[in-house]
PDB file with SEQRES, HELIX, SHEET and CRYST1 records, atoms N, CA, C and O in Angstrom:
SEQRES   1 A   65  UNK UNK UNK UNK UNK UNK UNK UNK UNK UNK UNK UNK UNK          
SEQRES   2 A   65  UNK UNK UNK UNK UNK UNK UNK UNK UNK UNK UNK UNK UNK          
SEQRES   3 A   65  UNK UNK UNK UNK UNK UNK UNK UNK UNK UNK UNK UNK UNK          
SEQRES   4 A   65  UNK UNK UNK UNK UNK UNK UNK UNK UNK UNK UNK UNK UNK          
SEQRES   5 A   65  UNK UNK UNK UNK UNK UNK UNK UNK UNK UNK UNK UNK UNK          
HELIX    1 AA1 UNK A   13  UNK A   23  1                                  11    
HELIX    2 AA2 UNK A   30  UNK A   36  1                                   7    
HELIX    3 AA3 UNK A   41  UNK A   44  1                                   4    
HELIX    4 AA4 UNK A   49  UNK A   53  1                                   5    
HELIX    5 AA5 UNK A   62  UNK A   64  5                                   3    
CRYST1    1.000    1.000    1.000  90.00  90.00  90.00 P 1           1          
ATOM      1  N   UNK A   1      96.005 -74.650  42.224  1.00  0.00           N  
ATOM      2  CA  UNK A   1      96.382 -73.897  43.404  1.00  0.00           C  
ATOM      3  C   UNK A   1      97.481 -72.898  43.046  1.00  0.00           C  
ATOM      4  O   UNK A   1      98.541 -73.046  42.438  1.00  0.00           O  
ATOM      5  N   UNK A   2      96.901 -71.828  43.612  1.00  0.00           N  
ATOM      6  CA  UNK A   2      98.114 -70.682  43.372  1.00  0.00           C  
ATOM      7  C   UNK A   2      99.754 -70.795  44.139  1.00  0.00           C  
ATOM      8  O   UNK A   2      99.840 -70.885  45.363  1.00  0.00           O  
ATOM      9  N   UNK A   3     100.850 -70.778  43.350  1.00  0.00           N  
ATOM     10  CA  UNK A   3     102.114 -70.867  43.864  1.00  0.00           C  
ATOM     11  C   UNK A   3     102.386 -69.938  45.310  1.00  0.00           C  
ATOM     12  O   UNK A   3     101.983 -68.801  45.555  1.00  0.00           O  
ATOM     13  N   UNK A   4     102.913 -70.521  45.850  1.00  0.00           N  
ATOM     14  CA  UNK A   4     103.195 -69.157  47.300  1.00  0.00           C  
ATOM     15  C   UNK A   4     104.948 -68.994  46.828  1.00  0.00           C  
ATOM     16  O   UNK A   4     105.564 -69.751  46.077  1.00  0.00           O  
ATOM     17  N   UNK A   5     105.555 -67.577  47.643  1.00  0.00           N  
ATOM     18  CA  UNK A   5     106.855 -67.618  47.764  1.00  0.00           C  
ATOM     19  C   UNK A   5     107.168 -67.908  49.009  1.00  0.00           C  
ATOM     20  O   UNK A   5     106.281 -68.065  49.848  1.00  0.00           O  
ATOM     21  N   UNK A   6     108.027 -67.982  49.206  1.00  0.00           N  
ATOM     22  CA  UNK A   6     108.592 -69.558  49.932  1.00  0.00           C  
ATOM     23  C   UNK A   6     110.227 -68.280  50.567  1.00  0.00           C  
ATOM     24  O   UNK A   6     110.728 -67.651  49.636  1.00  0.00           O  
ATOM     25  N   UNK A   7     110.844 -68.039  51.949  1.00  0.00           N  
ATOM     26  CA  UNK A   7     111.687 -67.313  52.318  1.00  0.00           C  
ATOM     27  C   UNK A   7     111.697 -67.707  53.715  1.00  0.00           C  
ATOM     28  O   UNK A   7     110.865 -67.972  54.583  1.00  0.00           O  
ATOM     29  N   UNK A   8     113.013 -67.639  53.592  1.00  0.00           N  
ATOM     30  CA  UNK A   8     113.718 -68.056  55.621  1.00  0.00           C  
ATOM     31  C   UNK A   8     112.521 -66.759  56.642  1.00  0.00           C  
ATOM     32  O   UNK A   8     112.117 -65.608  56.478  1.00  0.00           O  
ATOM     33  N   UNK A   9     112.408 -67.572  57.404  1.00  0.00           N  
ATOM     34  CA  UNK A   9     111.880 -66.852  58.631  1.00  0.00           C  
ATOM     35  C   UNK A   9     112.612 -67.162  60.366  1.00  0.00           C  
ATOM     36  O   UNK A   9     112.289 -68.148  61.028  1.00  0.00           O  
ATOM     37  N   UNK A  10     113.190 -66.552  60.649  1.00  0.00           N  
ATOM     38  CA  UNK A  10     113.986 -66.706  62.406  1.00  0.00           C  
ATOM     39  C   UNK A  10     113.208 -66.097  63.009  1.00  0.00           C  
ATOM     40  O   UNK A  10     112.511 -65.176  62.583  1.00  0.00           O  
ATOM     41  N   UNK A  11     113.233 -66.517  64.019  1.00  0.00           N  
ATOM     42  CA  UNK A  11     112.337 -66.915  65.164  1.00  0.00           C  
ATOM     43  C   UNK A  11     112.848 -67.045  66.216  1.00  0.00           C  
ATOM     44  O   UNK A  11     113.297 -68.191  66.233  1.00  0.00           O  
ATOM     45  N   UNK A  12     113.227 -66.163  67.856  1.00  0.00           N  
ATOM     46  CA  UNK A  12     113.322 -66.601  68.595  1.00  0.00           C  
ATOM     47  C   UNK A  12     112.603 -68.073  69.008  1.00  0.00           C  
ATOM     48  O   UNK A  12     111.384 -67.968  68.866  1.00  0.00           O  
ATOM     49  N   UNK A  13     112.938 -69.195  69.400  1.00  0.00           N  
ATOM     50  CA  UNK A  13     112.588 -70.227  69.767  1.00  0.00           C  
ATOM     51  C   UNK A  13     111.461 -69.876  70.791  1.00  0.00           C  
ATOM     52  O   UNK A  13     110.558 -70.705  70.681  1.00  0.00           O  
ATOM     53  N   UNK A  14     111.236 -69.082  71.602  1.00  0.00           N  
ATOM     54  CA  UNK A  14     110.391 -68.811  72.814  1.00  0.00           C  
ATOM     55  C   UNK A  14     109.146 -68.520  72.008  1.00  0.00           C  
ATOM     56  O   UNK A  14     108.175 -69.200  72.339  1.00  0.00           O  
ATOM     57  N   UNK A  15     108.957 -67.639  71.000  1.00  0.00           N  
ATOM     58  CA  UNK A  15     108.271 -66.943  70.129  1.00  0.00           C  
ATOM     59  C   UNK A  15     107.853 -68.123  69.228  1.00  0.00           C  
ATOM     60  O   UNK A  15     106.647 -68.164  68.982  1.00  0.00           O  
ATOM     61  N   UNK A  16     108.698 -69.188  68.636  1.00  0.00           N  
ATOM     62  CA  UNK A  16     108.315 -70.201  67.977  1.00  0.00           C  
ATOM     63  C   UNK A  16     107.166 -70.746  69.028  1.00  0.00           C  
ATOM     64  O   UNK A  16     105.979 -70.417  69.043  1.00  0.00           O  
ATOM     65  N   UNK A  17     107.829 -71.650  69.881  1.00  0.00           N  
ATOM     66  CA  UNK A  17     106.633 -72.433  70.534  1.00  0.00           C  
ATOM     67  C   UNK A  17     105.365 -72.380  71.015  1.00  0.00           C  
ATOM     68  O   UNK A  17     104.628 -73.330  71.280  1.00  0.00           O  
ATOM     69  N   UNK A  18     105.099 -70.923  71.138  1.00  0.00           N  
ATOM     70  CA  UNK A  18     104.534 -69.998  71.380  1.00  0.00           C  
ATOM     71  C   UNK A  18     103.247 -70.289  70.008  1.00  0.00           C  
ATOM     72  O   UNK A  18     102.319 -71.092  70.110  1.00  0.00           O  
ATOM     73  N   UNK A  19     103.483 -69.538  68.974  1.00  0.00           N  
ATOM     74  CA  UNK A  19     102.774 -69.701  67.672  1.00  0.00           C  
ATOM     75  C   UNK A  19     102.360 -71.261  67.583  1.00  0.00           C  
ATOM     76  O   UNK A  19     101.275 -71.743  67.259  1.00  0.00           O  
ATOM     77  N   UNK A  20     103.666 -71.959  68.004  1.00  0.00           N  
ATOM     78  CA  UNK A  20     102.823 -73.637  67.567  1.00  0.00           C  
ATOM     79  C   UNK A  20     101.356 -73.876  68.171  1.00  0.00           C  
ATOM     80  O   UNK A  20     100.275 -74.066  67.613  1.00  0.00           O  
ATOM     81  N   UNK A  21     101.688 -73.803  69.391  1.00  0.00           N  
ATOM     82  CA  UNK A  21     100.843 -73.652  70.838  1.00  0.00           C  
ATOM     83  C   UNK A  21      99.456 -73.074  70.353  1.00  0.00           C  
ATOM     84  O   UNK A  21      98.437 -73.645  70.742  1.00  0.00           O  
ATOM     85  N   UNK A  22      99.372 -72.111  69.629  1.00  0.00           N  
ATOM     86  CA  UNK A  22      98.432 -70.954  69.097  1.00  0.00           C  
ATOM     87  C   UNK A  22      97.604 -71.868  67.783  1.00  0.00           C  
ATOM     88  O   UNK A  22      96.399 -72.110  67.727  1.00  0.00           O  
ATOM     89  N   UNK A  23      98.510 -72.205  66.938  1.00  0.00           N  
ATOM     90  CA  UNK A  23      98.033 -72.801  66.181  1.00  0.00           C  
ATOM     91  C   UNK A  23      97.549 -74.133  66.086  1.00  0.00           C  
ATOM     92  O   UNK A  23      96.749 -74.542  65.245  1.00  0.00           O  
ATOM     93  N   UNK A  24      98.203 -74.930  67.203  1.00  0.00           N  
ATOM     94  CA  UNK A  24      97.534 -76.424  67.102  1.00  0.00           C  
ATOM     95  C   UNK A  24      95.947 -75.792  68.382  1.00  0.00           C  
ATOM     96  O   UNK A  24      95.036 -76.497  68.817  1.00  0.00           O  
ATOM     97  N   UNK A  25      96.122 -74.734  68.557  1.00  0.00           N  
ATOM     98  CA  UNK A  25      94.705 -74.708  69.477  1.00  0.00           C  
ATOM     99  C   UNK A  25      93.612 -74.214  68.563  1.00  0.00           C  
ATOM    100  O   UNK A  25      92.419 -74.319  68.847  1.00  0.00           O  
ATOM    101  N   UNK A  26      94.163 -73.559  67.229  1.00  0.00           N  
ATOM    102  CA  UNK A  26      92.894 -73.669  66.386  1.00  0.00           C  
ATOM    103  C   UNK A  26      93.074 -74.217  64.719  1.00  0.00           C  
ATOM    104  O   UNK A  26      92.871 -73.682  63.629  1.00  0.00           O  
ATOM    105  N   UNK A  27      93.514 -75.435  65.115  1.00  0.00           N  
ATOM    106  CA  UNK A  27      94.049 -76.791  64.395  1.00  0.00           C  
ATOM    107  C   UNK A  27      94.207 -75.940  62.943  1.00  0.00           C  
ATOM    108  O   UNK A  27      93.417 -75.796  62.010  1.00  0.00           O  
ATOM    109  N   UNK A  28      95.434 -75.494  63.142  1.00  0.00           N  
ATOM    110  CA  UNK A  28      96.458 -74.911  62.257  1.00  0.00           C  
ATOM    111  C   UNK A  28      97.779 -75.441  61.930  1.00  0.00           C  
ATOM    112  O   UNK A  28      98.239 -76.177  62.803  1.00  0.00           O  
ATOM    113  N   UNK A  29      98.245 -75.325  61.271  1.00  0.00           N  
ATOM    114  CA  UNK A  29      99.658 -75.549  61.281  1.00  0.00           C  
ATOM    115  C   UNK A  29     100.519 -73.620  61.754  1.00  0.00           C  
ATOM    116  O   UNK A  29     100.105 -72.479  61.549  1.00  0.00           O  
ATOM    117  N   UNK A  30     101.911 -74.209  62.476  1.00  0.00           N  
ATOM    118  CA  UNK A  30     102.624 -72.980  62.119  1.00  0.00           C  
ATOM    119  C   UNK A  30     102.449 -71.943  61.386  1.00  0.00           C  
ATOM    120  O   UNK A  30     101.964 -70.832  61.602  1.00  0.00           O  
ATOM    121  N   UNK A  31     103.123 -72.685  60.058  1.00  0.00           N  
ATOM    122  CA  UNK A  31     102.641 -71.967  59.099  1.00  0.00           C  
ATOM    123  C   UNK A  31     101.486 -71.019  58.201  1.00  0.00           C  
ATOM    124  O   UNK A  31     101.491 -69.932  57.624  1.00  0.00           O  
ATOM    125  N   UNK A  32     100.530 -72.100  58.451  1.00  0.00           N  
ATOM    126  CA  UNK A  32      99.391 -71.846  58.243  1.00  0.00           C  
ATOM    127  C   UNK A  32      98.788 -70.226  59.447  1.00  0.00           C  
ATOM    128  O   UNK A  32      98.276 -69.182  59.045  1.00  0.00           O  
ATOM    129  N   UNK A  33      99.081 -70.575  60.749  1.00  0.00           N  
ATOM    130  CA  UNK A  33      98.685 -69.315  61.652  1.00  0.00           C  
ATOM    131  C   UNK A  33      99.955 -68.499  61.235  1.00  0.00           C  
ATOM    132  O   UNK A  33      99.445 -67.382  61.148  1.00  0.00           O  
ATOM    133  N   UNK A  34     100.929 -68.371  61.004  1.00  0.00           N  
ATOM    134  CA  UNK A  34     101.121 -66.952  60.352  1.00  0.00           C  
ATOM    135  C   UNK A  34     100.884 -66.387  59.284  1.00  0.00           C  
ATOM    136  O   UNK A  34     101.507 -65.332  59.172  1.00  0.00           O  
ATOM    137  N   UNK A  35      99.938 -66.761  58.043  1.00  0.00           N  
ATOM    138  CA  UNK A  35      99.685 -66.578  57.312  1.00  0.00           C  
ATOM    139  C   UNK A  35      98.681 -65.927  57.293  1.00  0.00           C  
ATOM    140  O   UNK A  35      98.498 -65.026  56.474  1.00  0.00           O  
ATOM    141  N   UNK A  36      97.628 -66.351  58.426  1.00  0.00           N  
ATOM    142  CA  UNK A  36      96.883 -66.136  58.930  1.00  0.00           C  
ATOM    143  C   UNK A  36      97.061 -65.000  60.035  1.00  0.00           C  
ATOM    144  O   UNK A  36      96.037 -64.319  60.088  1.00  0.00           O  
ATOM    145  N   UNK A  37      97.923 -64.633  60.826  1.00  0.00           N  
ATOM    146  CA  UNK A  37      97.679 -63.559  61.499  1.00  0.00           C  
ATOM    147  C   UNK A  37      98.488 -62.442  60.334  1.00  0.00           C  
ATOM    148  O   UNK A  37      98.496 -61.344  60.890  1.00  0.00           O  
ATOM    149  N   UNK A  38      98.899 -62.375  59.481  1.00  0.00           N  
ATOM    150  CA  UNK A  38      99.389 -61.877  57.969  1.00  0.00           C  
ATOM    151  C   UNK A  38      98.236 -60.918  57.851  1.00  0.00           C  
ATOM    152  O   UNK A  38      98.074 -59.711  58.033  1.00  0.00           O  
ATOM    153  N   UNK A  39      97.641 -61.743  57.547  1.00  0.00           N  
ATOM    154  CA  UNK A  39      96.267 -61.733  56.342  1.00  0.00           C  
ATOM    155  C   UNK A  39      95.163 -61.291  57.175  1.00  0.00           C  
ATOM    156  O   UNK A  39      94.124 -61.141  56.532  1.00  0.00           O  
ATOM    157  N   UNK A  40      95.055 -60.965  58.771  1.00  0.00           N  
ATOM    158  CA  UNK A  40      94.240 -60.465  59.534  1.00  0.00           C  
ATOM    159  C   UNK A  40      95.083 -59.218  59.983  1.00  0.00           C  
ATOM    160  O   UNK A  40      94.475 -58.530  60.804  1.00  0.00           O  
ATOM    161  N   UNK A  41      96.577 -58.664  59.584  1.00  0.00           N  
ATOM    162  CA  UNK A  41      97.268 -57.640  60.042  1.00  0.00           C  
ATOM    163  C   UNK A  41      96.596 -56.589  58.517  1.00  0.00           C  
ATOM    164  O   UNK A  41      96.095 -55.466  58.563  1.00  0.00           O  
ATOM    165  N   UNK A  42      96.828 -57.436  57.349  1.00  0.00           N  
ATOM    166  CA  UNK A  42      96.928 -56.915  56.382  1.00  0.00           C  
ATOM    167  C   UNK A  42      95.449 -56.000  56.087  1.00  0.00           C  
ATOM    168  O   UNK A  42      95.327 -54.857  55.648  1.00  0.00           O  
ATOM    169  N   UNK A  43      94.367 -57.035  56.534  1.00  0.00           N  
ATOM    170  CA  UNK A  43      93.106 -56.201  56.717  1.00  0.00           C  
ATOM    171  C   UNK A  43      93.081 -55.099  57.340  1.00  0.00           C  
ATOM    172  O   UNK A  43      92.769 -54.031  56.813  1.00  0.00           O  
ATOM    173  N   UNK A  44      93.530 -55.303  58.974  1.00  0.00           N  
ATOM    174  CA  UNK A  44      93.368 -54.069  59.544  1.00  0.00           C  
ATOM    175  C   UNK A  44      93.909 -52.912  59.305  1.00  0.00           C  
ATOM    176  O   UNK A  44      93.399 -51.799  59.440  1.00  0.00           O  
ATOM    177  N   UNK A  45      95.169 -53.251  58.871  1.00  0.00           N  
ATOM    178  CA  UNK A  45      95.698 -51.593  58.080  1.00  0.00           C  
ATOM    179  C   UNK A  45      95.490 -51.423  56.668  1.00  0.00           C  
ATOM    180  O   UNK A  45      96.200 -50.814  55.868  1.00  0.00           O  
ATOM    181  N   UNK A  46      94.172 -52.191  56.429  1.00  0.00           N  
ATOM    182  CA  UNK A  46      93.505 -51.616  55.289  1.00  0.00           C  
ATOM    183  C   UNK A  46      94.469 -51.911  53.870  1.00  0.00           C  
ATOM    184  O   UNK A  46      94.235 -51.271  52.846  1.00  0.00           O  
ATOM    185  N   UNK A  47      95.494 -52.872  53.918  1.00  0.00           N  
ATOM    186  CA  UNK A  47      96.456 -53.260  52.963  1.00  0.00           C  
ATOM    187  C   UNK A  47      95.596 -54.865  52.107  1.00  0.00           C  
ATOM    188  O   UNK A  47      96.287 -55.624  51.427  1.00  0.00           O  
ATOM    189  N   UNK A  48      94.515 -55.045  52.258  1.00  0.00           N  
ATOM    190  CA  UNK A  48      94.036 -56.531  51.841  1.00  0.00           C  
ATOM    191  C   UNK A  48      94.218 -56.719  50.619  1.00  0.00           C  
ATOM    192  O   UNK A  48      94.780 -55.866  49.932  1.00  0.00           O  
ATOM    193  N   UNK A  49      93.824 -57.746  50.177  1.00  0.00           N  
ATOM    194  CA  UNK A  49      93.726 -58.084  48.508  1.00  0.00           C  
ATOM    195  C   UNK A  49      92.307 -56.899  48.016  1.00  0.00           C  
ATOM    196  O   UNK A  49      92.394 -56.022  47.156  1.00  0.00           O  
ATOM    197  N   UNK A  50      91.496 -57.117  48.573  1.00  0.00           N  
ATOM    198  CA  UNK A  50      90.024 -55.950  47.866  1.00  0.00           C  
ATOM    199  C   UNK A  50      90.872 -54.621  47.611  1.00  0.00           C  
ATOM    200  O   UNK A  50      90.994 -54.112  46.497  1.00  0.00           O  
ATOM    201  N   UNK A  51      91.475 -54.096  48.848  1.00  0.00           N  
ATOM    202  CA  UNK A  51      91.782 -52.837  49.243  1.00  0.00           C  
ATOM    203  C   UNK A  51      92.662 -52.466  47.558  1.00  0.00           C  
ATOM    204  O   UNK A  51      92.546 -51.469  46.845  1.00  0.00           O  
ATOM    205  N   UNK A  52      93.655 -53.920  47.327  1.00  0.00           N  
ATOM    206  CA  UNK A  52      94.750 -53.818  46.425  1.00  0.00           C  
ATOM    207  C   UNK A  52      93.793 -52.871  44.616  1.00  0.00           C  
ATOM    208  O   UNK A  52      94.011 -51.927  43.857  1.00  0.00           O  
ATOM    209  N   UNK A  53      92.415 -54.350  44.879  1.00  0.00           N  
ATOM    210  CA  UNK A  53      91.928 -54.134  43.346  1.00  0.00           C  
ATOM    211  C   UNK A  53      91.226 -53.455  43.599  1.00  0.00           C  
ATOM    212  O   UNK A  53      90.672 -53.156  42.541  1.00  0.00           O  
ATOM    213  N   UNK A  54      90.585 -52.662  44.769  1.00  0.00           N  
ATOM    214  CA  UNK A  54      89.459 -51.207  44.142  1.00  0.00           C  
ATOM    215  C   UNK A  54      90.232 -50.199  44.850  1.00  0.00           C  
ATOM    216  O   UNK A  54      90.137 -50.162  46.076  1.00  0.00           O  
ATOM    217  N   UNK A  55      91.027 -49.332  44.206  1.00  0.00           N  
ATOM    218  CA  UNK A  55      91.562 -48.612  44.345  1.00  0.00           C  
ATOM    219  C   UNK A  55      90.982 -46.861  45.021  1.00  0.00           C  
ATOM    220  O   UNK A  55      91.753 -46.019  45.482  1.00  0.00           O  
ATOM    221  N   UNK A  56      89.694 -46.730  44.911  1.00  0.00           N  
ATOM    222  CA  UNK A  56      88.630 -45.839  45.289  1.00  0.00           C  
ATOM    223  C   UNK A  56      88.374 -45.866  46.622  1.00  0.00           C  
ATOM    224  O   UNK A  56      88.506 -44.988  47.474  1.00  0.00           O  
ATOM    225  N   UNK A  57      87.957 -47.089  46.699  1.00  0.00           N  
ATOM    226  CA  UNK A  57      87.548 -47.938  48.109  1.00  0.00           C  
ATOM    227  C   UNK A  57      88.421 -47.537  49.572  1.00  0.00           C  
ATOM    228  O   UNK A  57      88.017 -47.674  50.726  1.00  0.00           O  
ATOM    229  N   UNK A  58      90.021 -46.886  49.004  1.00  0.00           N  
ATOM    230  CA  UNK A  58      90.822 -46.416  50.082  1.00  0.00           C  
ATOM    231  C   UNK A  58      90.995 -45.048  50.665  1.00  0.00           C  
ATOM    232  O   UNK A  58      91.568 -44.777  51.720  1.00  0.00           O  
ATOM    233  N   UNK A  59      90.304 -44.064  49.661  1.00  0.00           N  
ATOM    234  CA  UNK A  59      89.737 -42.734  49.723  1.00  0.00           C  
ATOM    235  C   UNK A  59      88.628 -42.591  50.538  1.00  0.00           C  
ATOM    236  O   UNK A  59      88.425 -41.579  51.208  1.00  0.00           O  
ATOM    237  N   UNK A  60      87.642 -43.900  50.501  1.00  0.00           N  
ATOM    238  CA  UNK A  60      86.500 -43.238  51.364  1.00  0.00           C  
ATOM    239  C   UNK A  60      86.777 -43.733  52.827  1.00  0.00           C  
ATOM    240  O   UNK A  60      87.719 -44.252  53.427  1.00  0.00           O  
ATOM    241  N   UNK A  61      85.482 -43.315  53.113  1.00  0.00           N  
ATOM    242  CA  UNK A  61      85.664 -43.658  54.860  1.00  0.00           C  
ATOM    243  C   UNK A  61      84.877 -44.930  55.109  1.00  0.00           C  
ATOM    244  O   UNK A  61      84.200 -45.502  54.255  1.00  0.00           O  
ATOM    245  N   UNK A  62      85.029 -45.295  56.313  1.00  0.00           N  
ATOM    246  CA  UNK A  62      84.555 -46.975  55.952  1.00  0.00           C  
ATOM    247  C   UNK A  62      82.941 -46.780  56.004  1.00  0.00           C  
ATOM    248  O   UNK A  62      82.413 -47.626  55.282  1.00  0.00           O  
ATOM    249  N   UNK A  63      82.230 -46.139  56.477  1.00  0.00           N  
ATOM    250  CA  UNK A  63      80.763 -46.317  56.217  1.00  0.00           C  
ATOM    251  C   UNK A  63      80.796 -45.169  54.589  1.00  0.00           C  
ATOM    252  O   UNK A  63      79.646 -44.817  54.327  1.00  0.00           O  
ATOM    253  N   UNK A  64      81.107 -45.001  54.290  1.00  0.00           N  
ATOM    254  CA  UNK A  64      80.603 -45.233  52.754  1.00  0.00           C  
ATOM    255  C   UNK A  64      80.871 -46.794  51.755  1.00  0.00           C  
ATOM    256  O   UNK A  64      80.100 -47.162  50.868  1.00  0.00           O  
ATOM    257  N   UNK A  65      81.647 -47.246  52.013  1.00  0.00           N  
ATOM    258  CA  UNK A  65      81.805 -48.532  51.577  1.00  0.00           C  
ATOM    259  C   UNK A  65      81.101 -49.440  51.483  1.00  0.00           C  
ATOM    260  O   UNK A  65      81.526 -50.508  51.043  1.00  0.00           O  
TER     261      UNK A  65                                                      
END                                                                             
């Protein structure tokens, strides 16, 4: 398994319970759903891991892809 980095995150408390709430409704952890809404932000602005290694792929428009 690949190492993660590991860094403080604050959190209004309102905003915490909130995410828990979110995540035990699609049997997540905390953690796990922000990683996850991360990694679904990171897609949409076109920042993903693919986007990272084909470097071409960010020049075109999405129906050429």
């Amino acid at each position: 398994m690949a190492t993660k980095k590991t860094f403080v995150l604050r959190l209004d408390p309102d905003v915490y319970e909130r995410l828990e709430k979110w995540a035990a409704d699609e049997f997540r952890s905390a953690n796990g759903q922000i990683e996850w809404i991360l990694d679904q932000a990171l897609k949409k602005a076109g920042r993903s891991k693919f986007k990272e290694q084909n470097p071409e792929a960010e020049n075109k428009p999405d129906d050429e892809l």
